[in-house]
C-alpha positions in Angstrom: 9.5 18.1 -6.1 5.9 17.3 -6.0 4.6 20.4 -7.7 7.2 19.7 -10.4 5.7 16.2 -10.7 1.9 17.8 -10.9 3.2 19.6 -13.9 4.3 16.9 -15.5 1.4 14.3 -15.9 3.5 12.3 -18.7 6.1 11.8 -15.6 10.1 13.1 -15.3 12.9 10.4 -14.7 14.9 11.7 -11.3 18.0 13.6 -13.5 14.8 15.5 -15.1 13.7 16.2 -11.6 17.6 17.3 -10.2 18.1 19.4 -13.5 14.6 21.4 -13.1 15.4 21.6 -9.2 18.5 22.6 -9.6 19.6 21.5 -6.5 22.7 22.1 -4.2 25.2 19.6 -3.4 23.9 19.0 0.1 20.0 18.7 -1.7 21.3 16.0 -4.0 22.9 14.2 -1.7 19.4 14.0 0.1 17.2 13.7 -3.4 16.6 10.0 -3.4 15.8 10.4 0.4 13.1 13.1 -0.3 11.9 11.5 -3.1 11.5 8.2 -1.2 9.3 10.4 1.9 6.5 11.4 -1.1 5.4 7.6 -1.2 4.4 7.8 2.3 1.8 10.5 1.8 1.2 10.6 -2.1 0.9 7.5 -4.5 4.0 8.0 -6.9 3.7 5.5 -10.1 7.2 4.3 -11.7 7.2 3.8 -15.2 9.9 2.7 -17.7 10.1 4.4 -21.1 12.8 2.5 -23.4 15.7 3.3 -21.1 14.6 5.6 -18.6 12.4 5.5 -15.7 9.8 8.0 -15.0 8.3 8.9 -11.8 4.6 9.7 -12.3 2.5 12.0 -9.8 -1.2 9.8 -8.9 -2.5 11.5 -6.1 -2.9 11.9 -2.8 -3.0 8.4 -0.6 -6.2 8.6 1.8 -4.2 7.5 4.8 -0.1 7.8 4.8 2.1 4.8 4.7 3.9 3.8 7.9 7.3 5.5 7.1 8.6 4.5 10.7 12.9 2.8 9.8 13.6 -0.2 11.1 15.6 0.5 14.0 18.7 -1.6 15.1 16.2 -2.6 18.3 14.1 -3.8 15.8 16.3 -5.8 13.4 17.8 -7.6 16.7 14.6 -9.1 17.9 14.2 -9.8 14.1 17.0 -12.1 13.6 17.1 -13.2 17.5 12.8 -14.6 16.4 14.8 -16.1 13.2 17.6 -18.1 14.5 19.4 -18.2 11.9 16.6 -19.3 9.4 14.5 -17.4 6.7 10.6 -17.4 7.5 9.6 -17.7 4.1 12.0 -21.0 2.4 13.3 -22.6 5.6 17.1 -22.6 4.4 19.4 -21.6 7.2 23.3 -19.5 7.7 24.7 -22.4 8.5 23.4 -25.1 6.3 22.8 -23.4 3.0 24.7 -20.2 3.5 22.0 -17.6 3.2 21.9 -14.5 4.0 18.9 -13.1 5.9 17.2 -9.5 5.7 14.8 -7.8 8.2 11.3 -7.1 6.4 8.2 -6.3 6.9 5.6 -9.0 6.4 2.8 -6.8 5.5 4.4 -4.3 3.1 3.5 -0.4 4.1 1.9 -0.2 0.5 -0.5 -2.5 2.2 -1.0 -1.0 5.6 1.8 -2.9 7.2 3.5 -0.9 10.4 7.3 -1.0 11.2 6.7 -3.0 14.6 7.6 -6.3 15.7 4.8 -8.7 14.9 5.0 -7.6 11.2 9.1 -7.7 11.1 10.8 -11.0 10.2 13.8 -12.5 9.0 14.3 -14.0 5.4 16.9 -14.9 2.9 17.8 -12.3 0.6 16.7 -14.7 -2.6 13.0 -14.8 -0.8 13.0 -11.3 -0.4 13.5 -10.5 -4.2 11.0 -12.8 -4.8 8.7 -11.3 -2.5 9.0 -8.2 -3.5 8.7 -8.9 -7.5 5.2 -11.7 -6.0 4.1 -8.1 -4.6 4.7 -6.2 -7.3 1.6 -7.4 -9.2 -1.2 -7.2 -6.7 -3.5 -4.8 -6.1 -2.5 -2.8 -3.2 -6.0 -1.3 -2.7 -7.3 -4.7 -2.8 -5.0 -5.9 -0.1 -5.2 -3.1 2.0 -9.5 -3.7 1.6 -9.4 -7.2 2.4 -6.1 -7.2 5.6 -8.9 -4.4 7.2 -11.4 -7.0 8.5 -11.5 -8.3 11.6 -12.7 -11.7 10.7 -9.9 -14.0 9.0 -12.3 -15.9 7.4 -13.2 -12.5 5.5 -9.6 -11.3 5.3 -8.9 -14.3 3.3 -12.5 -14.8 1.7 -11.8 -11.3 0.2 -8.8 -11.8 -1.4 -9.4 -14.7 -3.1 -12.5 -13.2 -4.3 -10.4 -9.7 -5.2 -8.4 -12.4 -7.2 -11.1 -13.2 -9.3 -13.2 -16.2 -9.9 -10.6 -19.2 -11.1 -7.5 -16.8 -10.5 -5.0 -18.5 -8.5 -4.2 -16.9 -5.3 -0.1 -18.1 -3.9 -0.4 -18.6 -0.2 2.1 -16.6 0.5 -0.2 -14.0 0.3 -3.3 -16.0 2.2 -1.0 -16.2 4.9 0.1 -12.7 5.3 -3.7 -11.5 5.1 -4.8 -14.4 7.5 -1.9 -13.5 10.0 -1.9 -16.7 11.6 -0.3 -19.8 11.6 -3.7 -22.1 11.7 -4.8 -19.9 8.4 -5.1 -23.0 6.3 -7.9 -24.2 8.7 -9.9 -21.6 8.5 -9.3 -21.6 4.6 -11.0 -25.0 4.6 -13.5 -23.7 7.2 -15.1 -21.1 4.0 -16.7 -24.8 2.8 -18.9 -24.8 5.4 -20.7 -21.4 3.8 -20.9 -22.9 0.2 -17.5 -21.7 -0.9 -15.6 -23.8 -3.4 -11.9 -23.3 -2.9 -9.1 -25.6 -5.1 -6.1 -26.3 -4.6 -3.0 -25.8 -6.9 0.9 -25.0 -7.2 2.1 -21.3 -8.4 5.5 -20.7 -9.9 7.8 -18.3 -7.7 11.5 -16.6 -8.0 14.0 -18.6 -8.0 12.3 -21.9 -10.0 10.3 -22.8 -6.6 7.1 -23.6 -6.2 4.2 -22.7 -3.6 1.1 -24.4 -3.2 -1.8 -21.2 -4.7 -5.3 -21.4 -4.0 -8.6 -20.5 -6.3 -11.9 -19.9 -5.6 -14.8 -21.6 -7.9 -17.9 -20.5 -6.0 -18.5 -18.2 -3.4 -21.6 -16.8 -1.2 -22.8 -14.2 0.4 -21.4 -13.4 4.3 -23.6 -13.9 7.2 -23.8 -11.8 9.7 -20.8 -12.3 11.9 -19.1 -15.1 9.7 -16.4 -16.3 12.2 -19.0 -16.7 15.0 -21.4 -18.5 12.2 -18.7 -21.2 11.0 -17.5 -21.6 14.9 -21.5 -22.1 16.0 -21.6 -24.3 12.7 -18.9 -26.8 13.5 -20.3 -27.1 17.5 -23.9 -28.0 16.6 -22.0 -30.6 13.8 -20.1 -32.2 16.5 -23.6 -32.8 18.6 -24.6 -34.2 15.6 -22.3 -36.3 15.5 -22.4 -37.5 19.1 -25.7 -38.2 18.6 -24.7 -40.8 15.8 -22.4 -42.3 17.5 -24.6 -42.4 21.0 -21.5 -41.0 23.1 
């Protein structure tokens, strides 16, 4: 399958692919499966042309996806975290009759491993939603800015991957932040120069989510979590100091 796809640079559509295979009855019944195990290791395009889709070869990824299933282990502790409500919207089973999925919070297109602190619980309307939000971002520029170890940078570069005046939904701020005081730290990027505004972003389903974008940016010092920490203790003696307490 992924020779045939190296051939065909303009891309096949999967009944091009079984029909140039020409696979058994046991192979098709496992094509979709195989197919699906290529995205882990190579980066696999999909592209539609009038009314087919095409499947076009990229390359080679530089480190595979996490192709771990979610295991029913897994999914338990998933819904068990949830009780009964979806992590993104709030809505619940029993009030608003949702139904709730098991999903990764980091996709694996950005890095994200099938293991408990990146599994969780959400409606199946947030999940389309997601996944559609997700669609249009850079992967590579997601995967460059979740790698950081500083969540001031993690979310620094993403609104600056966003571009200059590009809003940013926080959705996405708070998958890359990866913690629930993310907001915080958000405000904390003022104390370097930054110039962050505030504003809403349309989402699936006629919602809306508050989306941030970045006006003005600087330069990173040297340990930038430890700089804005040391920042806000020397503006608190300050601060004593005007107050005489």
């Amino acid at each position: 399958m992924l020779e045939l796809l190296k051939a065909h640079p303009e891309g096949l559509s999967e009944g091009e692919m079984r029909t140039a295979l020409a696979l058994s009855s046991e192979e098709q019944i496992q094509f979709g499966r195989r197919r699906r195990d290529l995205h882990y290791y190579h980066h696999i395009s999909k592209k539609r042309i009038g009314k087919k889709v095409v499947y076009i070869y990229v390359g080679p990824r530089e480190q595979p996806l996490d192709g771990t299933p979610i295991n029913l282990k897994l999914k338990a502790q998933a819904f068990h975290a949830a009780h009964g409500r979806c992590g993104m919207c709030g809505r619940t089973i029993e009030k608003h009759g949702v139904t709730l999925v098991v999903d990764h919070k980091i996709p694996r297109e950005w890095g994200g491993k099938t293991q408990s602190n990146n599994l969780w619980a959400i409606c199946e309307e947030c999940n389309l939603g997601k996944k559609n939000l997700f669609a249009s971002v850079d992967s590579a520029a997601m995967r460059s800015a979740i790698r950081h170890d500083s969540v001031h940078v993690r979310i620094g570069e993403l609104l600056k991957g966003a571009g200059v005046g590009v809003p940013v939904p926080s959705l996405w701020l708070d998958i890359v932040a990866n913690q629930d005081e993310w907001r915080k730290r958000l405000r904390e990027l003022r104390y370097l120069g930054w110039v962050i505004n505030a504003s809403r972003a349309g989402v699936s389903g006629g919602r809306f989510h508050s989306a941030y974008t970045v006006e003005k940016f600087t330069d990173w010092p040297p340990d930038p979590t430890g700089w804005i920490r040391k920042y806000e203790q020397e503006r608190e003696k300050r601060n004593r100091a005007k107050t005489g307490s």
